[in-house]
Each structure stands twice: as structure tokens, then as C-alpha cells.
C-alpha positions as CSV (number, residue, x, y, z in Angstrom):
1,X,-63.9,24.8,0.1
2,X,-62.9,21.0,-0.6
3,X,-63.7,21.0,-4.2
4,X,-61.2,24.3,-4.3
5,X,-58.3,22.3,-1.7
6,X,-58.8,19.4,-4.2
7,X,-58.3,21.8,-7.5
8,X,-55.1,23.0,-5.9
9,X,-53.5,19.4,-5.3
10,X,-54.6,18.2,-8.6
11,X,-52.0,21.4,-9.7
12,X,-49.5,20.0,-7.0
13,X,-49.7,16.8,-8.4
14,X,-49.2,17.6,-11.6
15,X,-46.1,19.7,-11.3
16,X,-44.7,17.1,-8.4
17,X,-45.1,14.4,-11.8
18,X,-43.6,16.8,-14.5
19,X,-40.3,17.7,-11.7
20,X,-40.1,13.5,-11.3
21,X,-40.1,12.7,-14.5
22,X,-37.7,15.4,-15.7
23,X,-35.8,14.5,-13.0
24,X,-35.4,10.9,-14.3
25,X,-31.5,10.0,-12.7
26,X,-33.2,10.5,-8.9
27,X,-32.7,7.0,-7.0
28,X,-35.2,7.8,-4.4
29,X,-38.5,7.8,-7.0
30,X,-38.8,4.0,-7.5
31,X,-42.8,4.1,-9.0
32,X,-42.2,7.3,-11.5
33,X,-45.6,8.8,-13.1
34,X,-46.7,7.9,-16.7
35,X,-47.3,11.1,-19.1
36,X,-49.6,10.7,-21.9
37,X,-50.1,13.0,-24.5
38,X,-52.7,13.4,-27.4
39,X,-52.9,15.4,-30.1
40,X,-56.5,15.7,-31.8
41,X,-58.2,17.7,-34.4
42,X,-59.1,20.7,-33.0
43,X,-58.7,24.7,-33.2
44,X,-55.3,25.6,-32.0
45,X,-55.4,29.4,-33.0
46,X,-56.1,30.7,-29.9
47,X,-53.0,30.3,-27.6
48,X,-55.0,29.6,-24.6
49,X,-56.6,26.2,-25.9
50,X,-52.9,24.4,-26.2
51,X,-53.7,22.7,-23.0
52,X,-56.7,20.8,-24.8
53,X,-55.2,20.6,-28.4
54,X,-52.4,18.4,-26.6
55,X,-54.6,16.9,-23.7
56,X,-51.7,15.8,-21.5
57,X,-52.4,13.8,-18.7
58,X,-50.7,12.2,-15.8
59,X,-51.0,9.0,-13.9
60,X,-49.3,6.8,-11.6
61,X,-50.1,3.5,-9.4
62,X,-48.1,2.9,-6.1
63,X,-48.6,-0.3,-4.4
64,X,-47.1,-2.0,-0.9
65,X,-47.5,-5.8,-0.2
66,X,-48.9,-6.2,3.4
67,X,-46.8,-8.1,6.4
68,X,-47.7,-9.9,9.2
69,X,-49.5,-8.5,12.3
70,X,-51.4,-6.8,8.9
71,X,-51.4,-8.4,6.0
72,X,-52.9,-5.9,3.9
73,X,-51.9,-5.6,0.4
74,X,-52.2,-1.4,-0.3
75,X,-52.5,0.3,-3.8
76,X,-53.2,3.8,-4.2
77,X,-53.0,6.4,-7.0
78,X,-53.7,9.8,-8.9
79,X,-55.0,10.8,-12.1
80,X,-54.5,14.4,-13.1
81,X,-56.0,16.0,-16.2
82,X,-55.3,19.3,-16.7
83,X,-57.4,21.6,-18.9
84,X,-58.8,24.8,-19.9
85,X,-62.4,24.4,-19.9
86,X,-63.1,21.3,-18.2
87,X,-60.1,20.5,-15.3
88,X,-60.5,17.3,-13.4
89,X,-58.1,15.0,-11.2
90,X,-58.7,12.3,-8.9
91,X,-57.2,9.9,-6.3
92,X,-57.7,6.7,-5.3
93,X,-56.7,3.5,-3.1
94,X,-57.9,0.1,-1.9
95,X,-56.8,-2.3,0.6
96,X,-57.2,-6.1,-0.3
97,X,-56.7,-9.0,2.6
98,X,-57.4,-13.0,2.0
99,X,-59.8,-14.2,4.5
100,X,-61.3,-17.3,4.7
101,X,-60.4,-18.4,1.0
102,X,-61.9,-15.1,0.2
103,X,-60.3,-11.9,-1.5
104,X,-61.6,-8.9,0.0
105,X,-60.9,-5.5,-1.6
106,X,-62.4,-2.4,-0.5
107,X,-61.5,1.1,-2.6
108,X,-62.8,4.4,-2.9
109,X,-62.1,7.4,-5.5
110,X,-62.7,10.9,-5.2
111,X,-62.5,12.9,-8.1
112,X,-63.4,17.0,-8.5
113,X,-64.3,18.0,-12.0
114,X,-65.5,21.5,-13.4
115,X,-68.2,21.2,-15.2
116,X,-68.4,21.9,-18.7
117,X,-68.7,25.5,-20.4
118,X,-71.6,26.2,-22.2
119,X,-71.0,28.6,-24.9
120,X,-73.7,31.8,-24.6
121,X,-74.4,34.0,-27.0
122,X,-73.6,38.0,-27.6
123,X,-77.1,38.4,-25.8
124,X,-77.5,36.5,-22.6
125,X,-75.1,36.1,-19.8
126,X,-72.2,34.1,-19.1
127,X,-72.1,32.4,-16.2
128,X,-69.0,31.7,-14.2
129,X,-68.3,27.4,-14.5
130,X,-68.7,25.6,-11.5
131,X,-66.5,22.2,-9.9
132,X,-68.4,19.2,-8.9
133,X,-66.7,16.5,-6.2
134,X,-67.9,13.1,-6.8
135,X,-67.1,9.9,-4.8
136,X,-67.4,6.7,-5.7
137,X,-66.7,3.3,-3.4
138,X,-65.7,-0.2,-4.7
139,X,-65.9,-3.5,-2.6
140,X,-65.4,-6.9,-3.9
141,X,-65.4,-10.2,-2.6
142,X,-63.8,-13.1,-4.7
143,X,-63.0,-16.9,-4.0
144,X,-61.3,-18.0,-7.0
145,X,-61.6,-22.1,-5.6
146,X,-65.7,-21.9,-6.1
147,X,-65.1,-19.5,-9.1
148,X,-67.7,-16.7,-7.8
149,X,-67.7,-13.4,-6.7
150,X,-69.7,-10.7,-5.3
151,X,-69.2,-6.7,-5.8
152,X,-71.1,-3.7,-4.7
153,X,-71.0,-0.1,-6.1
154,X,-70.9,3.1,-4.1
155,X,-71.5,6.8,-5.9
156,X,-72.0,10.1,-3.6
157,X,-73.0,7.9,-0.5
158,X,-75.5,5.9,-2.3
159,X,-75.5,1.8,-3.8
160,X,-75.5,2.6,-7.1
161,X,-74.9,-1.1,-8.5
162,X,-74.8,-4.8,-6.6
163,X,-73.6,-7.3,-8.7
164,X,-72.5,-11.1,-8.6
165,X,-70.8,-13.9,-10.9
166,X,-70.4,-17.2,-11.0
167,X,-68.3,-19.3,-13.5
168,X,-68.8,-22.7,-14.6
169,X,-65.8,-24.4,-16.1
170,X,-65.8,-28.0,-18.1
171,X,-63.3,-29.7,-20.4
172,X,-63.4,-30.5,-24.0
173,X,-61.3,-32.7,-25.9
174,X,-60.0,-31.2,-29.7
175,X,-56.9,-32.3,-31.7
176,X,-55.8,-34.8,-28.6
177,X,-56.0,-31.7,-26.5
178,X,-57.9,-30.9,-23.2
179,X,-59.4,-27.2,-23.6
180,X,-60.9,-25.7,-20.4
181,X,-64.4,-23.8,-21.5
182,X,-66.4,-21.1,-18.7
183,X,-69.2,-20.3,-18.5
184,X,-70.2,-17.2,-17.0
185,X,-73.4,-15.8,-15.3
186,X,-73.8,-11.8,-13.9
187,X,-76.6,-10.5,-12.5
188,X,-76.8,-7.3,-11.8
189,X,-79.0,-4.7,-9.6
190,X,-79.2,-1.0,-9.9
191,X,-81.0,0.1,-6.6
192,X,-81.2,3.9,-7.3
193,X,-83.3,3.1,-10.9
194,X,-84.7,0.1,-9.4
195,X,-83.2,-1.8,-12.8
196,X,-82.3,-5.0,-13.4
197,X,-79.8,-6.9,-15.8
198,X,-78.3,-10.2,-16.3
199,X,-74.8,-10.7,-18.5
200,X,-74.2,-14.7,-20.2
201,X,-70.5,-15.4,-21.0
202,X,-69.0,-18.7,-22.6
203,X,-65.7,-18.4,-23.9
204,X,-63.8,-21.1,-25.7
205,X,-60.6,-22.1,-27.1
206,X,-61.0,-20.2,-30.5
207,X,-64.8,-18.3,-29.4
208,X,-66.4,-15.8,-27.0
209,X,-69.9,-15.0,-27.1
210,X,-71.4,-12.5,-24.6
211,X,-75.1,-11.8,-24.2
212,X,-76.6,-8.7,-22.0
213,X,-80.1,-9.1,-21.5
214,X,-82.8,-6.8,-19.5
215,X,-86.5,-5.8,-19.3
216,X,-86.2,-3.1,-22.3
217,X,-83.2,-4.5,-24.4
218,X,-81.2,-7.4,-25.6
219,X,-77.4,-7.8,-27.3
220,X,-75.3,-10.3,-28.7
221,X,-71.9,-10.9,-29.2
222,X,-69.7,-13.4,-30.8
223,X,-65.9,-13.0,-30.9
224,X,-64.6,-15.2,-33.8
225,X,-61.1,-16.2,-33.9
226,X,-60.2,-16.5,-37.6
227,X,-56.7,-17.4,-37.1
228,X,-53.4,-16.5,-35.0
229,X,-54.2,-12.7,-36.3
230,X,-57.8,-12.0,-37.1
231,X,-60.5,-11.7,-34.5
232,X,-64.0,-10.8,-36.2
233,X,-66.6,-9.8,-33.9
234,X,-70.1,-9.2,-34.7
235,X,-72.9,-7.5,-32.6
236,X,-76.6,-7.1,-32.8
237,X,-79.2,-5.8,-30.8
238,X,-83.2,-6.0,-30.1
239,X,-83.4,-2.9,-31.4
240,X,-81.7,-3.3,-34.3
241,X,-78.6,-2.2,-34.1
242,X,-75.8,-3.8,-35.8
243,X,-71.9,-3.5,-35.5
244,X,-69.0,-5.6,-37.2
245,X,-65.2,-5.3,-35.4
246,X,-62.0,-6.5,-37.5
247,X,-59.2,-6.9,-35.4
248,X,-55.6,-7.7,-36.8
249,X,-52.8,-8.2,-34.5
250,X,-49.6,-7.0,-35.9
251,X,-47.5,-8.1,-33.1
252,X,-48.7,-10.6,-30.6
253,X,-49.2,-9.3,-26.9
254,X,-52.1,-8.5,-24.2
255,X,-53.3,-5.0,-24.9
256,X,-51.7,-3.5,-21.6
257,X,-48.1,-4.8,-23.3
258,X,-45.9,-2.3,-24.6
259,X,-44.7,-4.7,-27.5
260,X,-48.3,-5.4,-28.8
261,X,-49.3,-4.0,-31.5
262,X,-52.9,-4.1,-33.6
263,X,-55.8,-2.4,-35.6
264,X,-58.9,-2.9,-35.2
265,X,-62.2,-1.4,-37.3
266,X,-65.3,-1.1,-35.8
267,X,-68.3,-0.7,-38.7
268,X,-71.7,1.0,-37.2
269,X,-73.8,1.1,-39.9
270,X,-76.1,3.9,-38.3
271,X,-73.7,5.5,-36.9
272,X,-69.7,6.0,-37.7
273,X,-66.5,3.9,-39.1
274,X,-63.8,3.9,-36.1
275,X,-60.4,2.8,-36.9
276,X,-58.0,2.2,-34.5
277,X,-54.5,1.8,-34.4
278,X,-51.9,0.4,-31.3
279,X,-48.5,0.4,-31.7
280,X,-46.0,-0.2,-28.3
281,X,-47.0,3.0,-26.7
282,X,-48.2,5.0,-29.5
283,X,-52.3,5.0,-30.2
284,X,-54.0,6.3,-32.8
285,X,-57.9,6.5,-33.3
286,X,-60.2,7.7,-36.3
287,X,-64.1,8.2,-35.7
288,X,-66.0,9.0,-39.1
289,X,-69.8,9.4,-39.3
290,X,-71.6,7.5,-41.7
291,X,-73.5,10.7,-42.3
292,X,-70.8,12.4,-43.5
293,X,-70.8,15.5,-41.3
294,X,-68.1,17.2,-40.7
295,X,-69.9,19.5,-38.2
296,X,-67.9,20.5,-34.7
297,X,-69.3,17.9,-32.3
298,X,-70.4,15.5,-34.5
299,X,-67.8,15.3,-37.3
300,X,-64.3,13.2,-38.1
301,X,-62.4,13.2,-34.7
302,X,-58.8,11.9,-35.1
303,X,-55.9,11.3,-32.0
304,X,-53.0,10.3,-31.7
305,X,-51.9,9.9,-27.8
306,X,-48.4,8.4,-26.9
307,X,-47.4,7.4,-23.5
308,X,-43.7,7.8,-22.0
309,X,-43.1,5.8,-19.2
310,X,-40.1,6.6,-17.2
């Protein structure tokens, strides 16, 4: 019954998005939904898959600053992906309060997604697909003056992940210039596996180099910057795994800017050649085995997804 109430708002939402964002000279929608739409390799002769040939989706983020007797800050939000085969939306919030020096932020998601088809053949039976209602709780604490931070994971009523951080930062003097360096340490607990894990950071002026260590496997990786434009970044792990990432910034910007634009290659020896390619709001991405297949699920995958923003 609530996985069926939450399919039918996840259609609400989405058609409340599509009206607001057709309906772009209304005064009264100040926070408006994003639309982003992909289009993939796929089989588009069957009139019914259009929905995942295009894979539209819909998002937006609403936030209200808090006031005395409650200062509260309050963000909350939807995702909304609508599909043939494999449906899912979610919504979300947290609520974030300083206290003591300390940032606390408590949020929570719950998200219903049908689970995926499996294809049958001409001789057994096919079974109807069935939604799944997960849950999943966030809470933080964060004092930015000691530099550390604590965070616990929630999923389906159970800790799935407690986790803390603690940064060192020291100056260095280059060029007659003072350059901050951190150092980062993250451990980090799994109680449902009973699994532990333990993430080094040190990031420089011109360097970052991340190493995730545990009990069955290690990896390394140093982030290189060439110059203003190239970022090489290369990766190996215990078990012998190797990767090699080219970025090139075409137009300088964080990666959330609209103006930024990039491509970056990612070489896996084993495994594929991805290629990908940001431009403002456009996004284009290219996986290629290194096997050559060009099978169904494990073959060339290409996309190209723009966002409008209204």
C-alpha cells in the first residue's frame, strides 16, 4: 500500500515539474525543477521503450534559512525518474542547526523503486515485477574550528556505516608564497558486515594523493597537476589493477558550473576506455571495452544528457 501511494506521487511530481516548467512566466514558482534528458544507444523500435531511449528525469532542491525561536536551516527535495521497466522516485530533506561550534544535520530519503525485469523465455513464466521502498538516514556532526567531523549511516532501520575525519592543516612556503597543505584521516566502520576501512588524504597546492586501505585490499591515487589545464591521475591497486585519467579543462570552472567545460579519459587496461565530455550543461559520455564486445550489456554505451534549468 505505501510503495503503491509513493508510485502515484512520484507521477504527481512529475507532471506538477513538466506544468512548472512549461509554465515558465509564473511569479509564484521561485525554486523551478531541473529537467535532464539523455539520449543513449539503445533499441528505439518498439514505441513503448521511448521513455528509456530518452531517460528524462526531474529534480529540484528547495531550501528555507531558519529564524530565531528556531534557527533551523531546512532543505528538502524530489527526484523523479520515470521509466518503463524500472520506475523509481524519491524524496528527501534535512534540517541543520549550529550548536556549540558544532554543525548538526540530520536527513533522511525514501525512495520506491521497481525492481528490474528479468527477461524469461518462451517456456517458463513471467512473473509480474515487483516495487521495493528503501530508506536511508544521514546524520552529521561537523566543527570546522578543530577541522573534524563525525557521520553515521542509516539504511531500512539499520547502521549501515559510522564514519569520522579529522584534517590536519600546515603551511609551506613556494615562490615567496604561503600554501596551506591537509592532511586527511577517515576511518570508517560497517556494522552490518562487521568491515572495516581507513581513507589517507594529503592534498597540496599542485597534488592530491588518496589512499583507501582495508583487511582484503589496498588503492592509490595521485592527482597530478600538469599545468593550468591538464590533471593526470594514476591509480593502482593490491590486486593489480591499474587506471590512468587525462583530464583537460577547456573552460575553467568547478564541475557543478554551468560555464565549465572539460574531457576527461579514463584508461582501464582490463577493462574499458571511457571518454567523457562536459560542456555548460550538455554531457556526453563513451564507455568502450577493451575486449571489444559489442554484446547488449556489455558493449559500447554512448549518452548524451543535457540539463535545462528554468
Amino acid at each position: 500500500m505505501i510503495i503503491q501511494s509513493l508510485s502515484k506521487l512520484c507521477v504527481l511530481l512529475f507532471l506538477v515539474s513538466v506544468v512548472l516548467i512549461i509554465d515558465s512566466s509564473s511569479a509564484a514558482v521561485t525554486n523551478r525543477p531541473v529537467l535532464s534528458i539523455t539520449v543513449r544507444d539503445g533499441d528505439v523500435t518498439n514505441e513503448n521503450n521511448y521513455f528509456d531511449y530518452f531517460c528524462p528525469t526531474i529534480h529540484a532542491k528547495y531550501s528555507k534559512a531558519g529564524k530565531d525561536p528556531f534557527p533551523v536551516d531546512i532543505q528538502y527535495g524530489y527526484f523523479v525518474a520515470p521509466s518503463i521497466n524500472r520506475p523509481s522516485c524519491s524524496v528527501w530533506g534535512k534540517a541543520s542547526q549550529n550548536i556549540a561550534g558544532w554543525r548538526i544535520t540530520a536527513g533522511a530519503a525514501v525512495a520506491a523503486i521497481r525492481q528490474k525485469i528479468v527477461k524469461q523465455s518462451s517456456t517458463t513464466r513471467n512473473y509480474p515485477s515487483s516495487s521495493s521502498l528503501k530508506a536511508d538516514i544521514d546524520m552529521r556532526a561537523e566543527n570546522p574550528q578543530n577541522d573534524i567531523s563525525a557521520r553515521i549511516f542509516a539504511s531500512d532501520m539499520s547502521i549501515s556505516r559510522i564514519e569520522f575525519t579529522k584534517g590536519y592543516t600546515t603551511t609551506s612556503r613556494h615562490n615567496n608564497n604561503n600554501n596551506n597543505n591537509r592532511f586527511t584521516i577517515n576511518p570508517r566502520y560497517n556494522p552490518l558486515t562487521n568491515t572495516a576501512d581507513v581513507m589517507f588524504g594529503y592534498t597540496t597546492q599542485s597534488t592530491s594523493v588518496k589512499l583507501h586501505a582495508s583487511r582484503k585490499s589496498q588503492q592509490l591515487s595521485i592527482a597530478q597537476q600538469i599545468n593550468e589545464s591538464n590533471v593526470l591521475t594514476p591509480t593502482i591497486g593490491s590486486d593489480g589493477d591499474v587506471s590512468l585519467r587525462w583530464e583537460k579543462q577547456l573552460l575553467k570552472g568547478n564541475d557543478d558550473d554551468e560555464r565549465s567545460s572539460y574531457i576527461a579519459t579514463t584508461l582501464k587496461p582490463r577493462e574499458s576506455i571511457h571518454v567523457e565530455w562536459k560542456d555548460g550543461l550538455w554531457n556526453a559520455n563513451m564507455n568502450i571495452p577493451m575486449d571489444g564486445s559489442m554484446e547488449e550489456d556489455g558493449g559500447m554505451h554512448v549518452g548524451i544528457r543535457r540539463e535545462v534549468v528554468f
